[in-house]
Structures are given as C-alpha cells and as structure tokens.
C-alpha positions in Angstrom: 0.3 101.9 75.5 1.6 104.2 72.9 0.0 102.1 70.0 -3.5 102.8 72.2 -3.0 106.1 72.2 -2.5 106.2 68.1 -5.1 104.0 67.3 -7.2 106.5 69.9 -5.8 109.6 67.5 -6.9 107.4 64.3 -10.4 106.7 65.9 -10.9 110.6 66.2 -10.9 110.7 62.4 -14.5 109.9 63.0 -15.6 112.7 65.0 -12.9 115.5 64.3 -13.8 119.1 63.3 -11.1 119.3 61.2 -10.9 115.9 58.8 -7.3 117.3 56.8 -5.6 118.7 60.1 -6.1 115.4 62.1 -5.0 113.2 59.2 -1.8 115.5 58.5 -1.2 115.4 62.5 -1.9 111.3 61.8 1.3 111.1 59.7 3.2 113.1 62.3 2.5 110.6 65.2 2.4 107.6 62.8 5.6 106.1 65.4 3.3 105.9 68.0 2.2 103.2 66.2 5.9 102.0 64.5 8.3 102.6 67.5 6.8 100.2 69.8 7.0 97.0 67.1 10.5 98.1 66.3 11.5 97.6 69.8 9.6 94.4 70.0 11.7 92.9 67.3 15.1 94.0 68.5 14.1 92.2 71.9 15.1 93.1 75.1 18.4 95.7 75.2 21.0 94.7 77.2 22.8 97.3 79.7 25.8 97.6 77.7 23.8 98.1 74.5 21.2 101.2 76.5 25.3 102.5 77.6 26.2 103.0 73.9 23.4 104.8 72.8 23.1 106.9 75.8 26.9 107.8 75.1 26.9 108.2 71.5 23.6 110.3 72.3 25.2 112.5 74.8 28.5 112.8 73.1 26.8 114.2 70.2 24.8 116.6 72.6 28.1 117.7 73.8 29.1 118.3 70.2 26.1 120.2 69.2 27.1 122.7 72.8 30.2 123.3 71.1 29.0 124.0 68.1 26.6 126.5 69.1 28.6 128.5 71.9 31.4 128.8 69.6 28.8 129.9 66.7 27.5 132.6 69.4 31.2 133.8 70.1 31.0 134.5 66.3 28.2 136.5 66.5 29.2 138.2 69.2 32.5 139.5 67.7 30.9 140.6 64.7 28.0 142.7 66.1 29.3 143.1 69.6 25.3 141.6 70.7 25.4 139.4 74.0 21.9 138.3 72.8 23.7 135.6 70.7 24.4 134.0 73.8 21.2 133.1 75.3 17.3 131.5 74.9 16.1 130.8 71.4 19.2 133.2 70.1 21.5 130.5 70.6 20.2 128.0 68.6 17.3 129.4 66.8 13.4 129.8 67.3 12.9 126.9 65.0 15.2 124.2 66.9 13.8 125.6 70.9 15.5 126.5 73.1 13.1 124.5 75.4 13.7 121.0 73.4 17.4 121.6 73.4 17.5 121.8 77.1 15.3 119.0 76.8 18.2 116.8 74.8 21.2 118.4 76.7 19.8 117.9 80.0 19.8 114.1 79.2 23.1 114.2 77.8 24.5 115.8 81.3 23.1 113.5 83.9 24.6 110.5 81.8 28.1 111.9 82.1 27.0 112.8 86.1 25.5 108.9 86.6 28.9 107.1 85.5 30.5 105.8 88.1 34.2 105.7 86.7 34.5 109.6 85.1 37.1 110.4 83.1 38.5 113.7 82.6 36.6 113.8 79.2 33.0 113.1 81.2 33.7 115.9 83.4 34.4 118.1 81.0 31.5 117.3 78.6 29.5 117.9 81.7 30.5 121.1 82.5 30.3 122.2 78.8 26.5 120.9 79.5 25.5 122.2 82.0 27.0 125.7 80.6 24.8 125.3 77.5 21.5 124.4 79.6 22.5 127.6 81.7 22.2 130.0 78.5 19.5 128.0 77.0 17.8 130.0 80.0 14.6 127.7 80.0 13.5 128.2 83.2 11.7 125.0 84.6 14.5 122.6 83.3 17.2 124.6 85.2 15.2 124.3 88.5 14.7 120.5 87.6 17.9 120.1 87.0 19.2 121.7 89.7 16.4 119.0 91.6 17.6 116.2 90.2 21.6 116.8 90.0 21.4 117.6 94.2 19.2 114.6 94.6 21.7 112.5 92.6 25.0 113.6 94.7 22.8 113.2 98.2 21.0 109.8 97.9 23.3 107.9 94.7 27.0 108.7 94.4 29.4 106.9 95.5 32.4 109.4 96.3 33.0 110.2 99.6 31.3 113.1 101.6 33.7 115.9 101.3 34.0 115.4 97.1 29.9 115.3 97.5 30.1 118.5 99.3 32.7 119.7 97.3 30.5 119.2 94.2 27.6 120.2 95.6 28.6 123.6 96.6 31.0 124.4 93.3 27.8 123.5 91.2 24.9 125.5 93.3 27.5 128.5 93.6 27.6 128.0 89.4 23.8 128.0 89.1 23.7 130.9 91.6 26.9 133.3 90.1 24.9 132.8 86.9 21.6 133.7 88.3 22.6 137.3 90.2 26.0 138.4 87.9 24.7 137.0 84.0 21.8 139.9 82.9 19.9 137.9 80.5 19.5 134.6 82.6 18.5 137.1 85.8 16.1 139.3 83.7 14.4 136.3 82.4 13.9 134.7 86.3 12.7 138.3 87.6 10.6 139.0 84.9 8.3 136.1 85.0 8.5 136.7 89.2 7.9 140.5 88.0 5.0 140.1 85.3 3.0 137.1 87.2 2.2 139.0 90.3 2.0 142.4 89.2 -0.9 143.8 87.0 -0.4 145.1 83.7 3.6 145.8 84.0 5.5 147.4 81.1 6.7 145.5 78.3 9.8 147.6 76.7 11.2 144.4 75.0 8.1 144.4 72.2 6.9 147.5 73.1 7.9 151.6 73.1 6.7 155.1 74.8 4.5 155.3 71.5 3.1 151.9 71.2 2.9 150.9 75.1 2.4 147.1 75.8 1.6 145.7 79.1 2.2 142.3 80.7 -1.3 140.5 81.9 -0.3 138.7 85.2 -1.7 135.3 86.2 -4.5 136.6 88.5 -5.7 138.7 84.8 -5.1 135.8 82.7 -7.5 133.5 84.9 -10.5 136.3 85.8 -10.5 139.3 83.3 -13.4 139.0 81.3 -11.8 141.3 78.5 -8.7 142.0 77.1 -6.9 144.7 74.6 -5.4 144.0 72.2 -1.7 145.2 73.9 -1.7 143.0 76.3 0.9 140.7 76.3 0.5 137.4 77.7 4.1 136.0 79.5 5.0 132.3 79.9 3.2 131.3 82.8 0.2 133.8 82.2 -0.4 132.2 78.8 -0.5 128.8 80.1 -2.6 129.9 82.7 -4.7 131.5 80.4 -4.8 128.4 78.0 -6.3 126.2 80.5 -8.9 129.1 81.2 -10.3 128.7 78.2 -10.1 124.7 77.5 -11.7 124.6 80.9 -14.3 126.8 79.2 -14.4 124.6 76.1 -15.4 121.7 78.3 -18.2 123.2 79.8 -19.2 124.8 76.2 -18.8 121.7 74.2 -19.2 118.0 74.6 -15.4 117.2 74.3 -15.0 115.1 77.3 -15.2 111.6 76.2 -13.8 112.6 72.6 -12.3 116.0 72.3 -12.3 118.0 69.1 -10.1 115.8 67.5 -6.4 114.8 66.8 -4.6 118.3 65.8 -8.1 119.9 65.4 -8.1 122.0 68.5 -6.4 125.3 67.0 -9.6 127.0 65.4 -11.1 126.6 68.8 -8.3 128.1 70.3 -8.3 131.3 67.5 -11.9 131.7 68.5 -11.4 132.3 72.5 -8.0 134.7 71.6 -10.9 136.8 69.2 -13.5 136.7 71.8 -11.4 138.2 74.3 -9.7 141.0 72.3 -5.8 139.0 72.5 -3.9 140.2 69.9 -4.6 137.5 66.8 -0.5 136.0 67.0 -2.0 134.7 70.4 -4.6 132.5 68.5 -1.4 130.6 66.8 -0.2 128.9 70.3 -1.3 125.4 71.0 -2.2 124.5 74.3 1.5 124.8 76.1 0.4 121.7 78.5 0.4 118.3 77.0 -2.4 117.0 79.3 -4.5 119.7 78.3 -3.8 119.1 74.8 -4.2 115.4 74.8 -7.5 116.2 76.5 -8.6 118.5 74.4 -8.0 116.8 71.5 -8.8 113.1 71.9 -10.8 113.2 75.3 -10.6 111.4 79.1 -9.6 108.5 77.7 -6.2 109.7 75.6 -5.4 111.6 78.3 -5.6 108.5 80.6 -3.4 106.3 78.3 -0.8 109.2 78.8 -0.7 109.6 82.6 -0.6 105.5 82.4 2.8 106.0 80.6 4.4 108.2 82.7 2.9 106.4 86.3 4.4 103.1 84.8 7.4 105.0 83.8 8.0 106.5 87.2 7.1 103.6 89.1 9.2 101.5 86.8 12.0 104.0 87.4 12.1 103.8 91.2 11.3 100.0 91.5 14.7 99.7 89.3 16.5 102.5 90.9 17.8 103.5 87.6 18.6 107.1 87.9 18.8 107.8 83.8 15.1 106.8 84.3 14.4 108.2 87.0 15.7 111.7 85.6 13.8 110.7 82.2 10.8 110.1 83.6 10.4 113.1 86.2 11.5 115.6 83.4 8.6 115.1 81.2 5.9 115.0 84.0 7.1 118.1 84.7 7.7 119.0 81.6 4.1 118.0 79.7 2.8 120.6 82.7 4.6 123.5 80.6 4.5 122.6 76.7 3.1 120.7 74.6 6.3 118.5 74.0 4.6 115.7 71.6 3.5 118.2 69.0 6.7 118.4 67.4 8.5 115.3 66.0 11.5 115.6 67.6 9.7 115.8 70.7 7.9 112.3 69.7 10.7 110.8 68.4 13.1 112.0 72.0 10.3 110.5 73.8 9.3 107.4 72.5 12.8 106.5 71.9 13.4 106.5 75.6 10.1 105.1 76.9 10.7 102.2 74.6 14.4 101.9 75.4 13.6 101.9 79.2 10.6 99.3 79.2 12.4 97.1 76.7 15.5 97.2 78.9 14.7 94.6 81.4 14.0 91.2 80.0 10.7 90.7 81.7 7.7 89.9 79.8 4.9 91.2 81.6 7.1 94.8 81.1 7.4 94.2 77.5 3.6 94.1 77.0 3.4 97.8 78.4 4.3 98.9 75.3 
C-alpha cells in the first residue's frame, strides 16, 4: 500500500499547482516507494530479530531522555528558567516536542510489554514516562494514559494487587503532575480555557499595549472575519484548518485529485489573507494527516491511508500483539492532530514500523499488503 500511495504522489505531478513544490516533496517521500522493497528482501523478521530493534530503539530513546533532562537541569541552574523543562523547550522547536513523545512513547510501552523486567526496564520506564510528562503534548499523554491502563487491565501477567499497585502509583504520577507541576497544568487548562471561551487573553505573546485574544473553537468554525490579533490555539487552528479545506472542496474540484503532492500551502496562505489571520498563520500545513492527504492527492490517497491503518489495527488485534496494537492506535489518533508524514522523521518512524509489523509474520497474503 505505501508504494500506491507514492506512485499516487508521483501521478499528481500531472495536475499539481505547484510543479517544483510537489517534485521537492517527491524526494522527501521517495521511501514510500524504497522502504517496502527493502523489507521484501530481508524476508519475513523473526520475533527475536523485531525484540532487538525494538530494544536497541528504545534504549536509545531512554538515552536521548537523559540527555535532554539533564541538558534542562543545566539551563536551569544557569538562568534560574523552569521553562527549560517543558514542551518544545526541552528539546527544541526544530526536533517537536510532539514527534519526541511520538518516539519516547514507543520506547516506554516496550519496557512496560516485557514480561521478565529487570530493574534496568523499570527504570528506563520511569525515566520515559517522566520525559513524555514534560514533553507536555497533550493527546499522547491521554493516549498513553489509555493504553498503559488498558495494558495492566486486559494483558499483564502479575498478580492483582502488583496490577493495582501499578495502576494507582502511575495514575497518582500523571495526576500529582497534572494539579502540583504549573507548566504541564497551564497547558491542560488553557486549551480547556481558550476553546470554550470567546476571545480570552493571550499574555504569553501578547501585552496591555499590544492585546491578543485567543479565537475559541465555536469562532474558528463560524466567524466570517477575523483581526489580525487573534490568535488561533491548538485545537482552534485545527478546527479552523478543516474550515477552510472543507471550503476548498466546495470552491475547487480537488476531490478526485487534490491540489497536488506538497502543493496545498499557497491555498492555505490565501484563506489565512481572506480572513484577516495574522500572515505567520498562512505558514501551517493542515495539522490533520487525513485532511492533508486529501487535500493534496484526493479521495483516493486518502483511501490508500485509512487502508493502512484499518489493516494495521485489525492486524494488530487478530495477533494480539500489544507493540502493535499501541503503534497502530497512536497514529490513528495521532494523524487526527498533525500532519505526522510531512516531516521525514515522521515517514521514516512510520514506515519503519508498518513494514516491521506486516513483515513480521511469515504469511504471504500479509507480505503483499505492503
């Protein structure tokens, strides 16, 4: 399926609005096309093979968490900032918070999945789940809150008062965190704050001279007109960018074909002008991969993608293979609230895994999914 999808990107060279941005985006999704023959060639991976990359993957996870607490105790010593601690602050805008939660998440359900844990696995887990914690990205906290109670209720095999034992210490974490750590609670009651409430005040980018107020989900979806300090918050700006591919759809004949691969932006500059955003707004892509995929290659892109994750998931369960399962679920949710295939690492984190999950059993007819 993934080779579909590219040769679906490559076929929008013929229709694209934008012939230099879809071939550059081309050379960016090129393993689409690689990744699957790769696998093909190994042949099917054994358990014991998928266990060594999964642990050298999260053992270097782990690593990275180390390295970038201990770079934020640094910081903080030197300027006396808590800010060091938390969201893109801990490991940089360019690197995302949200991608790193992404990795590390991954990383901590291995170490949670092994049967036989060392005192090594529990600590790298802890160290994990610490890291996702400041990382502060909101929807992979709550799914891995999901998944982790889901895992102890319905798959481990220690006894029920460790389960509840584990269960309890590791909610009570999440929870401490949530009311007695500032940043992580301002983060959760200002998105609760901003996308109920009209215009709200926004004193993090804005001042009693140059006042900037926070649109809320009901504005993002119905206000025909904006100014230009407004300030759209997560969830309002992925409301609001599905607003407007919604009225892309009806404006242009993108249905079967979309604007083409990576040509979508211009479009999206054009809706931030004709509603009076503030231009930085017109510089987002489509923060939903289904809208994106849509949007830029049409029905049938977006069909080859919701065919990957509904054979991943139903793969996942048929197996009862919870690293799958936890894969799987994560970016469904996930492709709701970014547009995780737009960066490489993003590609590279999930084909890797899709390929390394359908190439792990040895049957054939699951080989040719790929």
């Amino acid at each position: 399926m993934p080779i579909f999808l590219y040769a679906l990107m490559v076929c929008s060279l013929l229709w694209t609005e934008n012939f230099e941005d879809t071939k550059d985006g081309l050379q960016k999704e090129v393993l689409f096309f690689l990744m699957p023959f790769v696998f093909l060639g190994i042949g099917p991976l054994e358990h014991r093979q998928v266990e060594r990359i999964f642990k050298i993957f999260s053992f270097s996870m782990m690593l990275y968490a180390v390295f970038y607490i201990q770079r934020a105790v640094f910081n903080f010593l030197a300027t006396g900032e808590t800010r060091f601690f938390f969201y893109h602050d801990l490991v940089s805008m360019d690197l995302s918070a949200i991608y790193m939660s992404v990795f590390a998440s991954f990383g901590m359900f291995y170490f949670i999945s092994r049967e036989q844990k060392s005192k090594l696995d529990q600590t790298c887990t802890v160290v994990l789940a610490l890291f996702i914690v400041l990382l502060s990205s909101k929807v992979l906290i709550i799914v891995n809150v999901i998944l982790f109670v889901c895992y102890y209720i319905y798959r481990s095999k220690t006894s029920s008062s460790v389960k509840r034992f584990t269960l309890l210490t590791s909610i009570g974490f999440f929870i401490f965190s949530f009311l007695f750590i500032p940043k992580i609670q301002e983060r959760f009651l200002h998105e609760y704050e901003t996308a109920f409430v009209d215009n709200t005040v926004n004193m993090e980018i804005g001042d009693a001279e140059h006042m900037i107020y926070n649109l809320s989900l009901s504005q993002a979806w119905n206000d025909q007109q904006f100014e230009s300090n407004n300030f759209l918050p997560g969830t309002a700006l992925r409301v609001f960018q599905i607003r407007i591919f919604t009225e892309m759809l009806t404006e242009h004949d993108i249905f079967f074909t979309g604007f083409g691969f990576d040509a979508s932006q211009e479009r999206i500059r054009e809706k931030v002008k004709q509603y009076n955003l503030f231009y930085g707004n017109g510089e987002f892509n489509f923060h939903n991969q289904y809208v994106q995929t849509f949007a830029e290659i049409g029905i049938f892109g977006l069909l080859i993608l919701l065919g990957m994750i509904c054979y991943s998931l139903k793969k996942a369960f048929t197996t009862k293979d919870f690293m799958y399962i936890v894969f799987s679920l994560t970016m469904i949710i996930l492709f709701l609230t970014d547009s995780f295939l737009s960066r490489q690492r993003g590609i590279i984190f999930f084909l890797t895994l899709y390929c390394i999950f359908t190439t792990k059993s040895g049957i054939e007819g699951q080989r040719k999914q790929l």
